[in-house]
C-alpha positions as CSV (number, residue, x, y, z in Angstrom):
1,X,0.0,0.0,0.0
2,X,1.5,3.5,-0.9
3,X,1.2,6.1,1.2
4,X,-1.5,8.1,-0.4
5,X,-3.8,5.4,-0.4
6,X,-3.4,5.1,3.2
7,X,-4.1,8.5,3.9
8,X,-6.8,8.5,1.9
9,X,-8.6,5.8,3.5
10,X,-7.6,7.3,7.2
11,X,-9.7,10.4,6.4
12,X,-12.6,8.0,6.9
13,X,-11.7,5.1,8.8
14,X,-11.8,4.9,12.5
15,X,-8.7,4.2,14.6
16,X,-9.8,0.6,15.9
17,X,-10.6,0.1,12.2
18,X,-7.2,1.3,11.0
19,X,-5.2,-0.4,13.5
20,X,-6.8,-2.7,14.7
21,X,-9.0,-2.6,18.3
22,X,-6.0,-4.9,20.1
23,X,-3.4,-2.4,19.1
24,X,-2.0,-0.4,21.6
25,X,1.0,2.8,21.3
26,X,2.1,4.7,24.3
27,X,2.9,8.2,24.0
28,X,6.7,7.5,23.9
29,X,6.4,4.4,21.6
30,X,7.8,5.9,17.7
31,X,5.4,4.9,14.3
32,X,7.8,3.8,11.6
33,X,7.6,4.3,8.2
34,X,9.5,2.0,5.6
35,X,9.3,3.4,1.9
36,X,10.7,1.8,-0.7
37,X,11.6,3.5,-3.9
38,X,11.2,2.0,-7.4
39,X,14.0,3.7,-9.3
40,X,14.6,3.4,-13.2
41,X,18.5,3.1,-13.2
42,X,21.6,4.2,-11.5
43,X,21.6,7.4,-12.6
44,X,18.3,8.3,-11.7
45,X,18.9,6.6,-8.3
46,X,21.7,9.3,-7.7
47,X,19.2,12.0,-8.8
48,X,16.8,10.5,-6.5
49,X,19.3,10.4,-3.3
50,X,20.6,14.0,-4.0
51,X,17.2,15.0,-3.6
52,X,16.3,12.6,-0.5
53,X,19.9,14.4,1.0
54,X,19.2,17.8,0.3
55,X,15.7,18.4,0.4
56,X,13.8,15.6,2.1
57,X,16.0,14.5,5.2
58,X,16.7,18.3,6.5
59,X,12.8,19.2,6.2
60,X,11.4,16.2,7.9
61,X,14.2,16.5,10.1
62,X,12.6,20.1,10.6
63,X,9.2,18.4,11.2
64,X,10.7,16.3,14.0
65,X,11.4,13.1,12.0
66,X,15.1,11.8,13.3
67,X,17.1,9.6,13.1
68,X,16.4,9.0,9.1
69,X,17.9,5.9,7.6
70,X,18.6,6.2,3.7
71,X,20.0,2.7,2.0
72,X,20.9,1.0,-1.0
73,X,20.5,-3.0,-1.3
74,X,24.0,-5.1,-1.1
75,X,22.3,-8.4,-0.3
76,X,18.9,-10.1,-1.5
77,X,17.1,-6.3,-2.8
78,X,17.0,-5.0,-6.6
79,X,20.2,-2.7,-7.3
80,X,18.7,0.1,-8.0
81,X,15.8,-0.1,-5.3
82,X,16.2,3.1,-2.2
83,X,14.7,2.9,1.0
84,X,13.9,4.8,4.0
85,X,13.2,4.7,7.4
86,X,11.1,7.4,8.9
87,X,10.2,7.6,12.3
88,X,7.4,9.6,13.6
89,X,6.3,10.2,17.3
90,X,2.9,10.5,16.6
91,X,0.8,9.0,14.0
92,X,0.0,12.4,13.6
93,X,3.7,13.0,12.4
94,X,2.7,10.2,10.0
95,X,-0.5,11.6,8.3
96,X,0.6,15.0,7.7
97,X,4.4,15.4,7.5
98,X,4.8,14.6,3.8
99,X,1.8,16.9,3.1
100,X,3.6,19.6,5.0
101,X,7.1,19.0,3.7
102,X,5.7,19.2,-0.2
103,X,4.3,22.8,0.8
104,X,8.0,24.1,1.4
105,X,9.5,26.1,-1.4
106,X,12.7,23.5,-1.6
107,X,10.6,20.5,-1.8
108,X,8.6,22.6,-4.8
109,X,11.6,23.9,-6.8
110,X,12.9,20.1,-6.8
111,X,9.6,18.5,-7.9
112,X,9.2,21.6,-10.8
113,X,12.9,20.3,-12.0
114,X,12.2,16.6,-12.1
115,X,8.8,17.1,-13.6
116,X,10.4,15.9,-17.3
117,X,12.7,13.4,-15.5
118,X,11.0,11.9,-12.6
119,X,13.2,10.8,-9.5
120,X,11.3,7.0,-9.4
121,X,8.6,5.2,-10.9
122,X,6.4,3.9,-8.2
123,X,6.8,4.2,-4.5
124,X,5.2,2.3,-1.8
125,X,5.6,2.3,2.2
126,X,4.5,0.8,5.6
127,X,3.4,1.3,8.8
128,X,4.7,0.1,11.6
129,X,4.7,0.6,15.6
130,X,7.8,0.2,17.5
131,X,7.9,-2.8,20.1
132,X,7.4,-1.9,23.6
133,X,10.9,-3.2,24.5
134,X,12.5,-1.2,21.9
135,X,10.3,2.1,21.5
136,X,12.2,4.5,19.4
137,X,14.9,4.1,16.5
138,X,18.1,3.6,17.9
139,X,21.9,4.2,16.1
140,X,24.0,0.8,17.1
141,X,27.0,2.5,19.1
142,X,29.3,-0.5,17.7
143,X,28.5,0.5,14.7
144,X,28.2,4.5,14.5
145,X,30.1,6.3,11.7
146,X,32.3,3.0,10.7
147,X,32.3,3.5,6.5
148,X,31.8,-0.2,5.8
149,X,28.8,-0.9,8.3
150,X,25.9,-2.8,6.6
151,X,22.2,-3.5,7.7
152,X,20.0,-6.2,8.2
153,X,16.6,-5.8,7.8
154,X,14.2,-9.2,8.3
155,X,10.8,-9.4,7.7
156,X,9.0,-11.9,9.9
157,X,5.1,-13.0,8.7
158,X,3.3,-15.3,10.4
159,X,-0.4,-17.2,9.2
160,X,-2.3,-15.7,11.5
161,X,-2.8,-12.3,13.9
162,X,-3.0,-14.3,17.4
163,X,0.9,-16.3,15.9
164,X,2.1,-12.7,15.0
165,X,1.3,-11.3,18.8
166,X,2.7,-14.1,20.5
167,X,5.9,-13.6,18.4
168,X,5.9,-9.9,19.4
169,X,5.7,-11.0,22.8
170,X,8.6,-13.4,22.4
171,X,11.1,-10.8,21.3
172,X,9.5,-8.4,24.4
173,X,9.1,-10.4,27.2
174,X,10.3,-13.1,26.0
175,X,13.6,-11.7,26.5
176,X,14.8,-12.0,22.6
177,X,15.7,-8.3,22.0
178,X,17.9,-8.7,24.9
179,X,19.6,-12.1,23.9
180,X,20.5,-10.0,20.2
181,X,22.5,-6.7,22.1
182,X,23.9,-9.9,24.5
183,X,25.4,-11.7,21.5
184,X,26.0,-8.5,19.3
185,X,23.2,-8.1,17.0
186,X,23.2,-4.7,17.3
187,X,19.5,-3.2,17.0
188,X,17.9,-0.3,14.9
189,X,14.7,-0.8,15.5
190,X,11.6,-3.8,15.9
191,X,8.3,-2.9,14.4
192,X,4.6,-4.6,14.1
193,X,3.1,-3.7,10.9
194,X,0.0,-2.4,11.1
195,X,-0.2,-1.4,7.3
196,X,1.7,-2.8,4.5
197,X,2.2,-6.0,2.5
198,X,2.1,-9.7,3.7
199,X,0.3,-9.3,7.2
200,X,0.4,-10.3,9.7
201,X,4.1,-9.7,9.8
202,X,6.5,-8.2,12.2
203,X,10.1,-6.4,10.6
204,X,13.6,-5.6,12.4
205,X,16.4,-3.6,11.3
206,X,19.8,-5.0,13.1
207,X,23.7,-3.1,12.5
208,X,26.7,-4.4,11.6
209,X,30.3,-3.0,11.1
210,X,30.9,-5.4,8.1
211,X,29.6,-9.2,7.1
212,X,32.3,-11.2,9.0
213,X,30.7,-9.4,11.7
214,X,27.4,-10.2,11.1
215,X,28.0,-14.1,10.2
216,X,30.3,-14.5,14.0
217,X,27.5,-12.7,15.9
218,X,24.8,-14.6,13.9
219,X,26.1,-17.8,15.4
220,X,26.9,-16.4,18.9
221,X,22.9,-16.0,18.7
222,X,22.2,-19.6,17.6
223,X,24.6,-21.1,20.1
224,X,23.8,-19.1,23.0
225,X,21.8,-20.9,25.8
226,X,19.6,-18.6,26.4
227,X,18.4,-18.5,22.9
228,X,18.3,-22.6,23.5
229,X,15.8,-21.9,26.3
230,X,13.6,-19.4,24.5
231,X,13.4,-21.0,21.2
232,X,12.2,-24.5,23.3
233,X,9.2,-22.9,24.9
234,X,6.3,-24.5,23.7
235,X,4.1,-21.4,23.8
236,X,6.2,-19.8,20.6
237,X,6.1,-22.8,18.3
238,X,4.5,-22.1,15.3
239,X,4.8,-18.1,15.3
240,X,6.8,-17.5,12.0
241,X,5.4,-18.8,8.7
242,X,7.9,-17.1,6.5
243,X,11.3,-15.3,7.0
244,X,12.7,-12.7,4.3
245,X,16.4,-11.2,5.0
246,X,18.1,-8.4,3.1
247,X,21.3,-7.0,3.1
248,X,21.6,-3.1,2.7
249,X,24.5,-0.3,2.8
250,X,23.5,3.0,4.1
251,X,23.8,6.1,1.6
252,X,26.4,8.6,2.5
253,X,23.9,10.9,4.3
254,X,22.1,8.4,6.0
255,X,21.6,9.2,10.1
256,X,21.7,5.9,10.9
């Protein structure tokens, strides 16, 4: 679902209708907003981050949406896909930052120039909430300003909403979040999609400095006892019907 379409169908839909009546976010719990750019070619991708890095990132930054991750695929993705990350601390942020940030005169004097060469060809994005263990976007200190770091972002569905909770709850108080900082899979940020393709489905962004990392710290995780324990408790069998993993490199300006 692409953005405007989910606007459009918030003017008139309720919030238990639009979320869900189960779905609960405190006050200090972010909304996160994945986007994924179609983009023609390489050239046009460059076009497209120039204006992301000059134009987009310091206005929503101006609207109170920070940290903002910007990444290219290395791993698994389409080389010449973009995506964003997007936090908001309000779905409020959510429904009417973009519409704000197009009435600046920057964002208008880009669009005019582009009008004959557009930046992409189709974009879509999701919704998610931030897990109540992990609340807001975080910026891996292991990880922060090393020029080779890479990202991991998984996509966890499950076949049905009641399997999806329960493997919320496993990474909450089930204690997984913490067994990933214990072994080094450095956190960016969970989220439950509450809008967005293949739901019921829950997606995590973890840090890395480079792959080697990644790959020793991936099988710290599946060695670790605790882990062992968790993975063994009857109540989480069955939570995850399908797992998608993809590799991406941040783009020069990224914050994250």
């Amino acid at each position: 679902m692409n953005r405007r379409t989910f606007v459009a169908a918030a003017a008139t839909a309720t919030p238990a209708a639009l979320f869900g009546a189960h779905h609960k976010n405190s006050g200090s719990t972010q909304y996160l907003e994945w986007i994924r750019f179609e983009v023609l070619n390489n050239s046009r991708r460059g076009a497209l981050e120039s204006f992301l890095k000059d134009v987009v990132v310091p206005g929503l930054n101006k609207l109170g949406c920070s940290p903002i991750g910007a990444f290219r695929p290395k791993f698994g993705a389409h080389g010449s896909e973009v995506f964003m990350l997007v936090p908001h601390d309000t779905i409020d942020s959510f429904l009417t930052a973009w519409d704000r940030l197009a009435e600046s005169d920057a964002f208008k004097d880009a669009a005019d120039s582009s009008m004959d060469s557009p930046l992409y060809e189709r974009m879509e994005s999701s919704l998610m909430s931030a897990f109540s263990h992990m609340p807001k976007v975080e910026v891996p200190e292991a990880i922060d300003g090393k020029s080779s770091r890479i990202f991991e972002i998984r996509t966890y569905e499950s076949h049905n909403r009641i399997k999806g909770d329960l493997k919320v709850e496993m990474f909450n108080e089930g204690g997984e979040i913490q067994i990933f900082r214990d072994v080094g899979l450095h956190p960016v940020f969970f989220g439950k999609t509450l809008a967005g393709p293949l739901m019921p489905n829950l997606v995590y962004m973890l840090g890395f400095k480079d792959m080697a990392e990644r790959d020793a710290n991936w099988k710290k995780f599946s060695a670790s006892p605790a882990w062992g324990k968790l993975k063994a408790n009857e109540r989480y069998k069955g939570t995850v019907s399908s797992i998608s993993d993809n590799i991406l490199v941040p783009a020069k300006f990224s914050q994250i």
